[in-house]
N, C-alpha and C positions, 0 to 999 in steps of 0.2 A: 441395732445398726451394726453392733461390732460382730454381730454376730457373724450378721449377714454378708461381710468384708470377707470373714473366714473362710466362709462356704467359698466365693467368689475366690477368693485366691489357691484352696485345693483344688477346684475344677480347671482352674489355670495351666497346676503345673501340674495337677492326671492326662491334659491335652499334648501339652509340650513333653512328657514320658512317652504318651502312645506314640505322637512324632518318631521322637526319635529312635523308637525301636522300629517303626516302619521303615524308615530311611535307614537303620544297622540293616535290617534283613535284606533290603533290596541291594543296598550295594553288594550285600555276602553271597546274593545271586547273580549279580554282573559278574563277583570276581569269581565265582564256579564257571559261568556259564564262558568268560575270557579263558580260565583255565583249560575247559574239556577240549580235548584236540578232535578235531574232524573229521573226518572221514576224506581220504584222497586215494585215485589208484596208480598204482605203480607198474612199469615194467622194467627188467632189466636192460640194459645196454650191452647190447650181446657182437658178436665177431660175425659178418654176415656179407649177401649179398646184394646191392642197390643198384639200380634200373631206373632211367628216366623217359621216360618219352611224351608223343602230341599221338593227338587224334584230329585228321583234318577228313573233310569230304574230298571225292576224287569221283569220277565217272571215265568207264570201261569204254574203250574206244576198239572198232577193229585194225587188226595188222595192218590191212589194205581194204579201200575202199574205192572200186573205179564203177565210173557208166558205161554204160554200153551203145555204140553208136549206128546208124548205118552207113554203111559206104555210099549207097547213091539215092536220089529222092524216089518214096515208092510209098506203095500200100501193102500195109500190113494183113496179112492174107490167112497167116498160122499165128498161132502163140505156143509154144512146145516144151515150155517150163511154167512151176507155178509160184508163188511166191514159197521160201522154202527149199526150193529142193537145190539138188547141189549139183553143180557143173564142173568142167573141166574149162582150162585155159582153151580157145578155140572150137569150144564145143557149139553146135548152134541152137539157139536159142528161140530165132522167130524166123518165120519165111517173109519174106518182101517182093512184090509185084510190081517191076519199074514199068509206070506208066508214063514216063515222058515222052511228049509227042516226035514221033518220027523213030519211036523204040518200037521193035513188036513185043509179044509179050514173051515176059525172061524172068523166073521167080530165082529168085538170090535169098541170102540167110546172113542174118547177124550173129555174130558170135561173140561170146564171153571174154574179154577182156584180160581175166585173171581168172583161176581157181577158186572155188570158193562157193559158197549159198547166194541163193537169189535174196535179195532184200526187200525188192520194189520193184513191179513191175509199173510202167507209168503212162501206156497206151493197152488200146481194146483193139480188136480186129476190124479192119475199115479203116482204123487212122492212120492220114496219110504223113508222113515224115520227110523230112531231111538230113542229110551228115550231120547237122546243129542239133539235130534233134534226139536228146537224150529219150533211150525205150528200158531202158532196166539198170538196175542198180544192183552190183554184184560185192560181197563182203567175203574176205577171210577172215574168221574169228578163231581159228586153230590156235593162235597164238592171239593174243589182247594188251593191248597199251591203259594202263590208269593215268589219268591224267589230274594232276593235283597240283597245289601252291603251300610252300611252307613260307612260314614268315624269314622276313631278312634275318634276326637272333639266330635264327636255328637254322639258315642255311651251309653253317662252319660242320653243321652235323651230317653231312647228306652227304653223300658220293656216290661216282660210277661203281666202288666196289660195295655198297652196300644193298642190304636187302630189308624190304618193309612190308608187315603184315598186312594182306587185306583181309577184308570181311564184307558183305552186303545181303541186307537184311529179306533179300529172295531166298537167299540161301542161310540160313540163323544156324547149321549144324556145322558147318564148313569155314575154313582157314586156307587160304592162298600165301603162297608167297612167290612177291616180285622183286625183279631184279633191276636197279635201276639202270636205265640205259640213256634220259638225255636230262642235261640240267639247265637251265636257259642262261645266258650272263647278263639278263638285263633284271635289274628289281623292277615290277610293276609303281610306279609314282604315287597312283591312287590309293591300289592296294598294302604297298609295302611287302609285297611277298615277290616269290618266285616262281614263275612252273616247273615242275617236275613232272618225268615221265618214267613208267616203271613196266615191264614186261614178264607177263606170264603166261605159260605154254598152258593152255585151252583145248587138250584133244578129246575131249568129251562134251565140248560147248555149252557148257553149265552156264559159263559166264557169258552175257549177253550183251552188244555192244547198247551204249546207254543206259544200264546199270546206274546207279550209284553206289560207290565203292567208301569204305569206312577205312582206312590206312593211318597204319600206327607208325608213328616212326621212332625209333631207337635214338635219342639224342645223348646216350650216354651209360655208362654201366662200369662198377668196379665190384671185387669179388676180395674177400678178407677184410674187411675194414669194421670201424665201431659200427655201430647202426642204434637208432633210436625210432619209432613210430613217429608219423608226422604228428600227428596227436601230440606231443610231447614238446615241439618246438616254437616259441614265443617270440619272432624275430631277434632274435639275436642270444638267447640263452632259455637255460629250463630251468625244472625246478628237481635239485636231489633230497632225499631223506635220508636223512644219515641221524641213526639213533632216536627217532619219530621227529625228527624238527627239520623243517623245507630251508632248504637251502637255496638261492638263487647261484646258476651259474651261467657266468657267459662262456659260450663255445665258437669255435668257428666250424663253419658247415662245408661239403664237399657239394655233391650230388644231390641235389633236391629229386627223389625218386617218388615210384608214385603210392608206395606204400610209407616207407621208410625211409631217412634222410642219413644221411655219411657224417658223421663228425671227426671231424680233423684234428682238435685242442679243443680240451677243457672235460673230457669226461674220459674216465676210465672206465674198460669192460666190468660188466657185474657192477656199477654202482645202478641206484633206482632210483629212474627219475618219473615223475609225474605226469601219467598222461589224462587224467579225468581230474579237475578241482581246482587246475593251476590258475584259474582267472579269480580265484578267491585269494590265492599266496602273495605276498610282498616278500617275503622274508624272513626265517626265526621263529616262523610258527609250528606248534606242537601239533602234528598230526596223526594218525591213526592208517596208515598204508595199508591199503588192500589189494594184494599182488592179481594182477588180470593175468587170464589163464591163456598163453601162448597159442 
């Protein structure tokens, strides 16, 4: 029996030994695995350029857009233009056959309105008309209006002396630029924006009234200042490594650009701050920086 005590009380404490060398090892692997620093990437803070701007929709309208009328009620007899082609102010267009009773017959011509391409022709030969009655639809597109809405925030950014990129996806090789020429002073209630109108000379009529237009607007740009990768910014501060361990720093920001963001306070050029890993940092952690290649 006393034997049997013996036995029972070394397999006790050979259990409570193996214990506690399980429980040494694993915590000597927490505190390695606490100690090994991380992997984070770094760029520096360099002396640069930042650019802010929107991208809103806009559609190509032309210069001028008039009907074409007749002077007295008649039958259209000729058609002498085709959708297309291009006329002259006064040029004629259709012949007209005034058949009002007690008229004899007298063929007359409607003419063009303005310079410019036919757009729409909107009677056949036989139809009879009146001065009410619009026969063609004539466009200048020499010159083209975009027509767009920036939001209220950004209409402190927009003026008559400014100019803004278009683009539209007919054309994916090409780059316009227009010149603002009217700004509206009312805000839209519903929308919160504004219209905006913008002009650019069209003598090759690439751009085609009713387009949709892609228009960047410039809402802001400074040139010599810190810069840092949007990447890098945490509302309100980043994170620097200084000597492998994350630093948190709060800054104040300038220009939210659309690469790169201005900082005004809190960072010096050439320090590096963290733009891949920082949503793992609090602060004080040993990290391992691996510089992203410029």
């Amino acid at each position: 029996m006393r034997k049997a005590l013996i036995i029972i009380i070394i397999i006790v404490v050979l259990l409570v030994l193996v214990f506690l060398r399980i429980q040494c090892a694993r915590r000597g692997r927490k505190a390695e695995v606490k100690e090994r620093p991380f992997p984070v990437e770094v760029m520096d803070a360099t002396i640069g350029d930042v650019a802010s701007s929107c991208e809103v929709l806009g559609t190509i309208a032309a210069r001028k857009t008039a009907d074409a009328f007749p002077e007295t009620m008649g039958r259209i007899t000729r058609i002498m233009v085709k959708e297309g082609s291009s006329v002259f102010k006064n040029s004629r267009i259709m012949a007209i056959r005034n058949e009002t009773i007690g008229f004899e017959y007298e063929e007359g011509f409607i003419k063009s309105p303005i310079t410019g391409s036919i757009a729409k022709i909107m009677v056949d030969i036989g139809s009879m008309v009146s001065p009410q009655t619009p026969v063609a639809t004539v466009v200048d597109y020499s010159i083209v209006k975009v027509v767009f809405n920036v939001a209220e925030t950004d209409i402190g950014c927009v003026s008559d002396k400014n100019t803004v990129s278009i683009e539209s996806d007919a054309l994916p090789e090409e780059m316009f630029r227009a010149k603002i020429s009217e700004i509206s002073p009312v805000i839209d209630e519903m929308t919160r924006t504004v219209s905006v109108k913008a002009i650019i000379n069209n003598p090759e009529r690439k751009l085609k009234p009713g387009m949709t237009a892609r228009v960047r607007i410039n809402l802001g740009e400074k040139s010599n200042v810190i810069i840092v990768p949007k990447d890098a910014y945490l509302d309100g501060f980043v994170f620097v490594v200084m000597d492998s361990t994350a630093e948190r720093r709060d800054v104040t920001v300038g220009i939210i650009g659309d690469e790169n963001i201005e900082i005004q306070k809190g960072l010096e050029e050439g320090e590096k701050v963290v733009v891949i890993g920082q949503e793992r940092l609090a602060g004080g952690e040993k990290v391992n920086p691996i510089v992203r290649n410029p």
